[in-house]
C-alpha positions in Angstrom: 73.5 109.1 108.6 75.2 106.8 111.5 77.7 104.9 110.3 78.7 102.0 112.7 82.6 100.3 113.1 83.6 97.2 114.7 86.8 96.1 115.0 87.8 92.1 113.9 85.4 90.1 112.4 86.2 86.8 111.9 83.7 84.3 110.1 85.1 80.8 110.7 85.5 78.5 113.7 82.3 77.7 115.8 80.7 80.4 113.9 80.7 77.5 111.0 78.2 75.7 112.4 76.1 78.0 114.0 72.5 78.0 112.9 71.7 80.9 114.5 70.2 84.2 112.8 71.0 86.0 115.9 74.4 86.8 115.7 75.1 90.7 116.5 72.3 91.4 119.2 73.6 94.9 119.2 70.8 97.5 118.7 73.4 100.5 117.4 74.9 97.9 115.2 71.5 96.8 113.7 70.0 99.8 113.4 73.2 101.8 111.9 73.0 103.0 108.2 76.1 102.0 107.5 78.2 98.8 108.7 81.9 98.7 108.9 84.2 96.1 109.8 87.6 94.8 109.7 87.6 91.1 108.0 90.8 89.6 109.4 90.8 87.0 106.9 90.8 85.4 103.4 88.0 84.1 101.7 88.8 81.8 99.1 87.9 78.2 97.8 91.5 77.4 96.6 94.0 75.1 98.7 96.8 76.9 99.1 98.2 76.5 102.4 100.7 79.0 103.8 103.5 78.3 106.4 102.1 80.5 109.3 99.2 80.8 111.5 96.4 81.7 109.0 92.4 82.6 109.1 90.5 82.3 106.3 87.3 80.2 105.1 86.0 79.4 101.8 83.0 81.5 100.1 80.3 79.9 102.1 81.1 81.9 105.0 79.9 84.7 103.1 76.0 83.9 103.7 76.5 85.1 107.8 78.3 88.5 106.6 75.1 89.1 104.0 73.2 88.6 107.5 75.2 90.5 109.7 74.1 93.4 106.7 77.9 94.2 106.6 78.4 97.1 103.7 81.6 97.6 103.7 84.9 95.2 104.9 88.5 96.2 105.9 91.2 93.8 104.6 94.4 95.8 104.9 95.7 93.7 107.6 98.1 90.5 107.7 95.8 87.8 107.2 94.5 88.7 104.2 97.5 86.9 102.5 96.7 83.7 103.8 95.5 82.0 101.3 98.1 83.0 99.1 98.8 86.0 96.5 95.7 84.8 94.6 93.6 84.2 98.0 93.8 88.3 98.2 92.1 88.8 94.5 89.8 86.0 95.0 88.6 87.6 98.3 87.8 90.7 97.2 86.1 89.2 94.2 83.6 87.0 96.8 82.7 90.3 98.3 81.5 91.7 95.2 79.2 88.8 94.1 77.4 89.3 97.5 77.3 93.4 96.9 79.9 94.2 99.9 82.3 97.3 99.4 85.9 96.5 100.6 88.6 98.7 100.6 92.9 98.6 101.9 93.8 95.2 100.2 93.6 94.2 96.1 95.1 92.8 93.1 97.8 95.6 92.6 98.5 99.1 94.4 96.0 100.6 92.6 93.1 98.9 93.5 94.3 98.6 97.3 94.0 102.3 97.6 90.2 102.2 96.5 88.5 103.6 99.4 85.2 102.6 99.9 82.5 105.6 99.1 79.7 106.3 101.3 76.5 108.3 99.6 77.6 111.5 101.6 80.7 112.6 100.8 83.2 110.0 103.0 85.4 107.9 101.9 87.0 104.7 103.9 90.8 104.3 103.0 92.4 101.3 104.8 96.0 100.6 105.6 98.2 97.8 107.0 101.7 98.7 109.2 104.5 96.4 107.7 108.3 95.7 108.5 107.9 94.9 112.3 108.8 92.7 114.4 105.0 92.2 115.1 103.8 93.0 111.9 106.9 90.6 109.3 104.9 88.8 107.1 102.8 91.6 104.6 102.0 91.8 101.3 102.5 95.4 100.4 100.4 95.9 97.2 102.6 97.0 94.1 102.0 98.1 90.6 101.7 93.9 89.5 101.3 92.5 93.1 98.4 91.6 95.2 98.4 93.1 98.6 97.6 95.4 101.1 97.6 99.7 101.1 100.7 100.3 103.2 100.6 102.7 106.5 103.4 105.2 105.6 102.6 108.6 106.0 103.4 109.6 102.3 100.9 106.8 101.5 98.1 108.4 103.3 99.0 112.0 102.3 98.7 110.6 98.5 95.3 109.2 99.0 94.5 112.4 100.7 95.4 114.3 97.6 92.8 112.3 95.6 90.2 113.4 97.6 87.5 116.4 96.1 87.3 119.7 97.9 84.2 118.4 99.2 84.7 114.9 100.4 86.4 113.7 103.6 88.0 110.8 104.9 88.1 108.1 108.0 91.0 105.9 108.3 91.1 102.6 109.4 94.6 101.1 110.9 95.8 98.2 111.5 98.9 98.6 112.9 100.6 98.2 116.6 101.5 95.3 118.9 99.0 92.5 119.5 97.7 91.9 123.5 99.2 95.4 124.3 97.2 97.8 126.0 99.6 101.3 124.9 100.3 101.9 121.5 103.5 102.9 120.7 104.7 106.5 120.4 105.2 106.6 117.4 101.3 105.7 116.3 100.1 108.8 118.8 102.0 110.6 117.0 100.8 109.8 113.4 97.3 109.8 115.0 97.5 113.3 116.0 99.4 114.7 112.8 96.4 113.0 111.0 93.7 114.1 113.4 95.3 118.1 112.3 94.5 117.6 108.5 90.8 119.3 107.7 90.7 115.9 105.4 90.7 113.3 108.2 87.4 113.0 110.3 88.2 110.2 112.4 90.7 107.1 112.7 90.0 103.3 113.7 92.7 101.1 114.7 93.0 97.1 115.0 95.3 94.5 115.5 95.8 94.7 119.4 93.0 91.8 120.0 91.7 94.4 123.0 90.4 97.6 123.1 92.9 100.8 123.6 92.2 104.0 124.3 90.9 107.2 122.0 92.7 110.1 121.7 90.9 113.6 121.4 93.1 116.2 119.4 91.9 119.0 117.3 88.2 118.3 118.1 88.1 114.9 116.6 89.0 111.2 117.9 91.1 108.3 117.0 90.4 105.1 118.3 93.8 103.6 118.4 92.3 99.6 118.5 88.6 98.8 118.9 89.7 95.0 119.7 87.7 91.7 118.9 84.1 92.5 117.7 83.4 88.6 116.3 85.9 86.5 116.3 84.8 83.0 117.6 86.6 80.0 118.9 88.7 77.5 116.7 90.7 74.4 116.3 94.4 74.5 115.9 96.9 71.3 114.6 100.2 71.2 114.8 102.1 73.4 114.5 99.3 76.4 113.7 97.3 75.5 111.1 93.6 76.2 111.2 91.3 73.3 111.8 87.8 72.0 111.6 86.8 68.4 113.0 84.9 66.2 110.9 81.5 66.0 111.8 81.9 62.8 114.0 85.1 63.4 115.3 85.3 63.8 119.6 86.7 66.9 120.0 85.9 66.6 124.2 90.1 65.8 124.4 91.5 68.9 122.7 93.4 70.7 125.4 92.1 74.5 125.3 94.3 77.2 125.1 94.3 80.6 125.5 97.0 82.0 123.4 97.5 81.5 119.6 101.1 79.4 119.7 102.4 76.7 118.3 101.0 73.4 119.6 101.8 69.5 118.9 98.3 67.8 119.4 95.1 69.5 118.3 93.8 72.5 120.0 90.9 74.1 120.8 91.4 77.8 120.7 89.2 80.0 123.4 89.8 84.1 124.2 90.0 85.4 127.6 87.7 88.5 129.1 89.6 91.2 128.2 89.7 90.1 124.4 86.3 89.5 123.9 85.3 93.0 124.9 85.3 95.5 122.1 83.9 99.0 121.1 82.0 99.9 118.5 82.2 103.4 117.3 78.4 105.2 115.6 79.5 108.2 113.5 77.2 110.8 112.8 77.7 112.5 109.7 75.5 115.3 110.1 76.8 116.0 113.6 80.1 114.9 113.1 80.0 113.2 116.4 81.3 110.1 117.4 80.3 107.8 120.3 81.6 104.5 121.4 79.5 101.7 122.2 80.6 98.7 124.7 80.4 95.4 123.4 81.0 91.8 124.6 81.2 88.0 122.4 79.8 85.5 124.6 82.7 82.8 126.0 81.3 79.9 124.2 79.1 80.7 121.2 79.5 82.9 118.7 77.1 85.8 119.5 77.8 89.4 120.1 76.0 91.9 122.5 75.9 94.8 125.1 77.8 94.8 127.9 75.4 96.0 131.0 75.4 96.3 135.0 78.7 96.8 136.9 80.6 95.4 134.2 79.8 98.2 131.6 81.2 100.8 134.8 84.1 99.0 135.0 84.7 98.4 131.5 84.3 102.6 130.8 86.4 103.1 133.7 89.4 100.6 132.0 88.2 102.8 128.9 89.1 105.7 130.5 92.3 104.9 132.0 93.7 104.2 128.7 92.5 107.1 127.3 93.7 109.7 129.8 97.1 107.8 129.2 97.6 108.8 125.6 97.5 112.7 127.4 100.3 112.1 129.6 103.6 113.9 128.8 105.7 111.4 126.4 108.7 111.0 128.8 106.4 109.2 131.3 104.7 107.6 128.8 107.2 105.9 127.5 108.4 104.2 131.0 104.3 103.1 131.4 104.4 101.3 127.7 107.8 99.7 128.2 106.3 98.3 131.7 103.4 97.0 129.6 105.0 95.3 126.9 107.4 93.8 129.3 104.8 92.3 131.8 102.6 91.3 128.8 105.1 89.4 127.2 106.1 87.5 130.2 102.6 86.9 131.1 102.2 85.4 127.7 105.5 83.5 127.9 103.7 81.8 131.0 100.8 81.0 129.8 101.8 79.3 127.2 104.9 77.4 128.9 101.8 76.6 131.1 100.3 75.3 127.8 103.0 73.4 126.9 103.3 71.3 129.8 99.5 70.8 130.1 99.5 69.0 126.3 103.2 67.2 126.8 103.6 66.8 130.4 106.5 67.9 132.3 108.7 66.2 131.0 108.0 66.6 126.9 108.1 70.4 128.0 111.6 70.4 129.1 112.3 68.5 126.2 110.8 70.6 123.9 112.5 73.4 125.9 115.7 71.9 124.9 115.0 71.0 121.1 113.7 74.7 120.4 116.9 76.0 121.7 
């Protein structure tokens, strides 16, 4: 059996109003046995509105994931609040009326730790990091509350335990910084103490919007983030609220962006290169091997498909890179991610400074420079 993961799926913006039936033009993905992914959304037909930036659509959306012949969703991550406590139990119950296994978020603690069962012997458990400064605003499940299965390490050892002597597990993460290329210390580590447990098969990560490296310990892998599988362009208003334009409404004068900010006009949200270029990862259950398949979503429509040529070498050698980072001895380690969260997060300061001036001019820019402070 080859089961197939992708990382973020999302299934609103241009994807909307895409008539196409061609969406993942991905052999391995079509022809897989099973189909995982990570939702990052809510899908809900209520209005709540929640103060922060939020992806969701309503239950329509569902007809491309039936499509896409999705079994089996994610939705332990941060979005899946977004259309409030309610939005999470409404989700969950949209993905049951079109027969789609979900697993990592639900109406209490109880039903958030569900995994979802594959036919031979695996389950799927799904958890969401919480109480960072890049990870604040989670709903951690509770006996009463709607939420999300939280990444603790007691957490996962407890759903562990549940497990029969014959079944095994793979774990899907959401967890780390986002537009960072090395995860943190702290997540090798928990990777590896998980990858040592006779339990654990493999682990899939998200959150990063971009593809990270895999670490091999103990004979098995863990993807630390397999980056944006789907996750097409959108409209932003102020400040960053999700948007879609009326049907006859000239969208030609939205400034694009690159980054996911707070604007003042309406934007039109686009992704670079490097975060439209994901892995998919086939697991084989009888040979219990794993293989990682490169992937790319076209810039301007909302299609998926193999990356070829001299950009697949260069894209495995990037691959690589990462990877044989995660092996280096921690003390150096440490001095590479610190370099990298540093010179992403002034890269991203600029851009979107860049931004900023580009939809207000030079002169609302400094102003707005002045007001924020």
């Amino acid at each position: 059996m080859i089961i197939c993961f992708t990382g973020d799926l999302f299934l609103g913006g241009d994807l909307l109003t895409s008539c196409s039936n061609k969406i993942i033009q991905i052999k391995e993905f079509n022809e897989a046995d099973f189909r995982v992914v990570n939702l990052e959304q809510a899908i809900s037909d209520n209005s709540t509105e929640i103060n922060k930036c939020t992806l969701y659509t309503d239950s329509t959306s569902l007809s491309h994931l039936v499509n896409m012949k999705v079994d089996a969703v994610n939705l332990a991550h941060n979005h899946i609040q977004d259309k409030g406590l309610m939005g999470i139990v409404e989700t969950v119950e949209n993905l049951d009326v079109v027969g789609v296994q979900s697993f990592g978020a639900g109406e209490n603690i109880d039903k958030a730790k569900q995994p979802a069962d594959i036919k031979s012997g695996i389950k799927i458990f799904g958890y969401c990091d919480f109480d960072r400064p890049y990870l604040k605003q989670i709903e951690v499940a509770d006996i009463d509350r709607p939420g999300v299965n939280p990444l603790r390490l007691e957490s996962i050892e407890k759903d562990l335990a549940t497990l029969k002597n014959n079944e095994k597990a793979i774990l899907y993460f959401h967890w780390g910084m986002e537009h960072i290329n090395l995860p943190k210390v702290d997540e090798i580590k928990l990777a590896k103490t998980l990858l040592e447990d006779e339990r654990v098969l493999t682990i899939m990560g998200m959150h990063s919007h971009r593809f990270q490296g895999v670490i091999k310990h103990n004979e098995k892998s863990a993807y630390m983030s397999l980056g944006n599988f789907l996750f097409p362009n959108f409209y932003i208003a102020p400040p960053t609220k999700l948007y879609y334009p009326g049907k006859n409404e000239d969208t030609k004068m939205y400034k694009k962006t690159f980054y996911y900010h707070d604007v003042y006009k309406k934007t039109y949200k686009v992704w670079k290169w490097i975060n439209r270029v994901s892995i998919i990862v086939l697991f084989d259950t009888e040979k219990g091997t794993v293989t990682p398949v490169f992937v790319k979503q076209d810039p301007d429509k909302p299609y998926v498909k193999n990356i070829t040529g001299v950009e697949l070498i260069l894209v495995k050698l990037w691959f690589n890179i990462l990877s044989a980072s995660l092996s280096m001895p921690l003390s150096i380690y440490r001095v590479l991610h610190v370099i990298n969260v540093k010179y992403m997060k002034l890269f991203w300061r600029i851009g979107v400074w860049k931004f900023k001036v580009l939809q207000l001019g030079v002169k609302g820019a400094i102003k707005k420079i002045f007001k924020e402070r």
